[in-house]
C-alpha positions as CSV (number, residue, x, y, z in Angstrom):
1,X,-13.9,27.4,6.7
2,X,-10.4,25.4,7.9
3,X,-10.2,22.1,7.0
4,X,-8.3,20.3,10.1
5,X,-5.7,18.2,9.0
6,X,-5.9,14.4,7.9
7,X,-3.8,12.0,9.8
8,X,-3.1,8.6,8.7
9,X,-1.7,6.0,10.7
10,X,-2.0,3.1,8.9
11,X,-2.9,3.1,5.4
12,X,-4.3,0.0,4.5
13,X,-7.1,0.0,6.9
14,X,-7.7,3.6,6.7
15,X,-8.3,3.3,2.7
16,X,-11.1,0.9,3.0
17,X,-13.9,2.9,3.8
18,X,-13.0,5.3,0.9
19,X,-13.7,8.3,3.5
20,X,-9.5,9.3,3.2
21,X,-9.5,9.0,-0.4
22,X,-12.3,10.9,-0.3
23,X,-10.6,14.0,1.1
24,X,-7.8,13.4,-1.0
25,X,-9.7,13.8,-4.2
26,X,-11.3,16.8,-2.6
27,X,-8.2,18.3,-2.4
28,X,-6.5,17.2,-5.9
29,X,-9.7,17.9,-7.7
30,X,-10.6,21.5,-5.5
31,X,-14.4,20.1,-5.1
32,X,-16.8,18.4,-2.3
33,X,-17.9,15.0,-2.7
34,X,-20.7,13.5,-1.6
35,X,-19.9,9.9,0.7
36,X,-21.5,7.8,2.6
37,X,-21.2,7.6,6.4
38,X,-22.5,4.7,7.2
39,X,-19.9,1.7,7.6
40,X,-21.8,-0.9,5.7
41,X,-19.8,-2.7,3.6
42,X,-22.3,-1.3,0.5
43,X,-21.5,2.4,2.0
44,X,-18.0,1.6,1.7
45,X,-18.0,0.1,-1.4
46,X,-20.2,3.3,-2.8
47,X,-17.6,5.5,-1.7
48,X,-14.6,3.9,-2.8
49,X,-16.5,3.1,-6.6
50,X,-16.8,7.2,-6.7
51,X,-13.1,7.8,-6.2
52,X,-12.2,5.3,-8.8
53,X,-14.6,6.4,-11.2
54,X,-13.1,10.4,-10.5
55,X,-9.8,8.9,-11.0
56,X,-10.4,7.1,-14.3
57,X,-12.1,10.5,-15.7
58,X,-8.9,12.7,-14.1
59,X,-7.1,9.7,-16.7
60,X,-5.6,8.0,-13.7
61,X,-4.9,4.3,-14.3
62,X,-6.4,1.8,-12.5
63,X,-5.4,-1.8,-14.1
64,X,-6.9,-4.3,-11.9
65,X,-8.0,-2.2,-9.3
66,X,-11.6,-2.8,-8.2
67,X,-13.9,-1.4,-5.4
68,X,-14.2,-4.5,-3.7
69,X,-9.8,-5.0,-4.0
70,X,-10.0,-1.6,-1.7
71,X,-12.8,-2.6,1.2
72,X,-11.0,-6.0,1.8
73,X,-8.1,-4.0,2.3
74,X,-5.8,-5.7,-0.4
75,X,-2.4,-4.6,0.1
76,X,-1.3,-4.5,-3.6
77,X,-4.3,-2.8,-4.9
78,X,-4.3,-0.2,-2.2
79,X,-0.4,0.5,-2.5
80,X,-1.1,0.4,-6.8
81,X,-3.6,3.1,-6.0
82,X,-1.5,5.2,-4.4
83,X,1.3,5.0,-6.6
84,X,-1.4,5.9,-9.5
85,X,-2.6,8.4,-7.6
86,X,1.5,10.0,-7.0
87,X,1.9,9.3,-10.6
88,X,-0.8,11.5,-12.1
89,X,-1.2,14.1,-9.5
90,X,2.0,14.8,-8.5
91,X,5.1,13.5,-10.9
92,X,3.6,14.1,-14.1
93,X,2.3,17.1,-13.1
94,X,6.1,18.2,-12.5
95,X,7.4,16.9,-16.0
96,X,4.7,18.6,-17.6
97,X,5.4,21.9,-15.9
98,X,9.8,21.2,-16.9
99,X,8.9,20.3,-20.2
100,X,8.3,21.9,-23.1
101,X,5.1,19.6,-24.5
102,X,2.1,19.3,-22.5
103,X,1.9,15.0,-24.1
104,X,4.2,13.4,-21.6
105,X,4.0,9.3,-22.1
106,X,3.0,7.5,-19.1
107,X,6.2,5.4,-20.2
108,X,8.5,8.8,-20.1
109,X,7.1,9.8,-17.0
110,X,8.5,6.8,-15.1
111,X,11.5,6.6,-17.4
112,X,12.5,10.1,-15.5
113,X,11.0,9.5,-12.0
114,X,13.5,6.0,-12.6
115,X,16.2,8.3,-13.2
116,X,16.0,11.0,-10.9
117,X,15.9,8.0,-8.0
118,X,19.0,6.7,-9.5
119,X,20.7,9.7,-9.7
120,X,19.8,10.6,-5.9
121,X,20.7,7.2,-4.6
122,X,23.7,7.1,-6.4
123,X,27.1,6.2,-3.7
């Protein structure tokens, strides 16, 4: 069965129910998760707890990122997510695949992502 795409318009407020990063798990981890539908704040805070506890086993790091940072729709925590999230999934993934060791440093990995932005910004 076809997923239908996932549209987000505005990111903050769409995070805080945990329902999006939901799906995005779901896709970065190839499972189903179980949520909650309900839009009680405990529902919501149910739901986002399961993403961050996925994330902290798929060694994503979360420093001062909580549950209830993410239902109150706290820019900084949200925005920190994501970039954990893009970190883990996405650039390391990439160094790993370029490099020849499979132990790339959280350090090293945004040493070259640093880098790579210079590089393409330079002029």
């Amino acid at each position: 069965m076809a997923v239908p795409p996932l549209e987000v318009n505005d990111l903050i407020e769409e995070l805080r129910d945990g329902h999006v990063l939901l799906s995005l798990l779901e896709v970065l981890l190839g499972t189903t998760l179980r949520r909650s539908d309900e839009r009680m704040p405990v529902n919501k805070l149910n739901n986002v707890a399961t993403v961050l506890k996925l994330l902290e086993q798929s060694k994503v790091k979360l420093a001062g990122i909580s549950n209830q940072d993410i239902v109150d729709g706290k820019s900084t925590s949200i925005l920190g997510l994501i970039w954990s999230i893009i970190l883990r999934f996405q650039v390391q993934c990439v160094m790993i695949e370029n490099d020849s060791y499979a132990n790339v440093m959280d350090f090293e990995v945004e040493k070259k992502l640093l880098s790579w932005c210079q590089t393409c910004l330079e002029g």
